[in-house]
N, C-alpha and C positions, 0 to 999 in steps of 0.2 A: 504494500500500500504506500504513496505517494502521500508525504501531508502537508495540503497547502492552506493560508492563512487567510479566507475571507475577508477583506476588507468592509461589506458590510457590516459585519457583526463584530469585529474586531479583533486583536488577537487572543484573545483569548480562547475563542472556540476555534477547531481548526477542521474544515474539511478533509474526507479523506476518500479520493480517488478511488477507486478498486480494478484490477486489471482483469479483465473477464475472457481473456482472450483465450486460456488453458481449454475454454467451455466450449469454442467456438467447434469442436468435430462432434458435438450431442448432436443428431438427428440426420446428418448427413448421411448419404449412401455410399457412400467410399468405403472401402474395407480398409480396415487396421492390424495392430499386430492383437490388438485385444479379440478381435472377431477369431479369433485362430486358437485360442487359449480353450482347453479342455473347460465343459462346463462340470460344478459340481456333481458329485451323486447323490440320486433324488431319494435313496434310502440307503441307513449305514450299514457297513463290511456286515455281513454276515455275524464275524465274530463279536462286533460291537452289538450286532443286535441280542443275541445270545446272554451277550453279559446283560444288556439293559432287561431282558425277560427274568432273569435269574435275580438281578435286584431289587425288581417290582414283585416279582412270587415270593420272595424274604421278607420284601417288605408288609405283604400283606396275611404271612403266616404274624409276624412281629403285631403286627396291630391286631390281630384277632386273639392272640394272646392275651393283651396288655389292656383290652374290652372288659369291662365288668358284664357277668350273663343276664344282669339286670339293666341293661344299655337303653337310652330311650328308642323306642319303635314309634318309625315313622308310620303314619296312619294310613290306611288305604282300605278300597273297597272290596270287601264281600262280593265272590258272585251273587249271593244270593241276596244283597242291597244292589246290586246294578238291575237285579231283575225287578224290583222296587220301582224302577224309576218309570213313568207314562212313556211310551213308543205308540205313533199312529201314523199313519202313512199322511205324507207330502201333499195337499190338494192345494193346486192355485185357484184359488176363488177370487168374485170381486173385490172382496174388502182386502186380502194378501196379494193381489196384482196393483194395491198402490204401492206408490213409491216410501210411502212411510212405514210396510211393513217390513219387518226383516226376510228377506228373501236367500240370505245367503249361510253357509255352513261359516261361522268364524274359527271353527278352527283351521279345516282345509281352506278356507276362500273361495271355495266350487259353489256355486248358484245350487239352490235344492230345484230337483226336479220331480215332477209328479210322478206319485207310487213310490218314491223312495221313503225308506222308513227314518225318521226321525225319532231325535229320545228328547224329553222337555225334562231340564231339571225342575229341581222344588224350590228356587232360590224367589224370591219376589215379584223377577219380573218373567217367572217361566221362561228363561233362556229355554232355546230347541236347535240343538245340534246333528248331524249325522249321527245314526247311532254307533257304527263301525268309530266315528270320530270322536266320539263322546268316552266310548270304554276305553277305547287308550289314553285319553288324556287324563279319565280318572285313574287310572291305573297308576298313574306320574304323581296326581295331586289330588285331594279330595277338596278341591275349591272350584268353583266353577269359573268355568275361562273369560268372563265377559266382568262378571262381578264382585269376587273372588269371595264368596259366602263360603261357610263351609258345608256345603251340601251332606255330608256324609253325615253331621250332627243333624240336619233336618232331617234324615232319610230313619236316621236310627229311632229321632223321637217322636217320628209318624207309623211306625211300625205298629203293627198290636203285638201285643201283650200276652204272654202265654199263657200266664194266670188265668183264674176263671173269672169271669166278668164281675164288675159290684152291682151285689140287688138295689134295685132302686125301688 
């Protein structure tokens, strides 16, 4: 860099040139000695992979050790709460061919189309997703993908009850 002395501003502050001209062969088509230069490898030697497997499988006997058998368990759904939840097949009607109603699967992004089956969670505002798209995403989380309620605590305390009913 070049530093010269703005007489504007005085000497105190001093501009400073930059020489760019190193930069000047970015995007040209002429070949260089760099285009000739072996490119990386796109995955490591064999033997490196080997060792990285071998460190990860230690590392993950070492941490299942080192777990108390009382470890918190992340929550997830029961088949038989996924079977819970309302599935009715896809109809475009007039009121769902406006533009204000939800037309589309938000998890996939795919447009529902008629006779496909859909699942409506229990969260407030009856989200309805593909069902195919709905079980894997609960499988992930028991929140629902739009609102993040936790569905699984509505699904459990709408359940009946196995006890016998109260006389009234």
């Amino acid at each position: 860099p070049v530093s010269q002395t703005d007489p504007a501003v005085g000497p105190a502050v001093a501009a400073v040139a930059m020489d760019y001209s190193r930069f000047d062969h970015i995007g040209s088509s002429s070949s260089s000695d760099d285009d000739d230069a072996p490119l990386p490898p796109r995955h490591p030697p064999p033997a490196v992979r080997d060792d990285l497997e071998d460190y990860f499988r230690r590392l993950d006997e070492r941490r299942s050790r080192s777990e108390p058998a009382d470890a918190a368990v992340v929550p997830r759904f029961t088949a038989a709460e996924i079977s819970q939840l309302r599935s009715f097949p896809f109809e475009l009607s007039g009121a769902a061919a406006d533009s204000s109603a939800r037309s589309e699967c938000a998890i996939c992004l795919c447009e529902f189309e008629s006779g496909q089956q859909l699942t409506a969670l229990p969260c407030a505002a009856a989200h309805a997703f593909h069902s195919e798209c709905v079980r894997g995403a609960l499988a992930a989380s028991v929140h629902c993908p739009l609102c993040r309620v936790d569905v699984r605590s509505l699904v459990v305390s709408a359940a009946p009850s196995d006890g016998p009913a109260p006389a009234s």
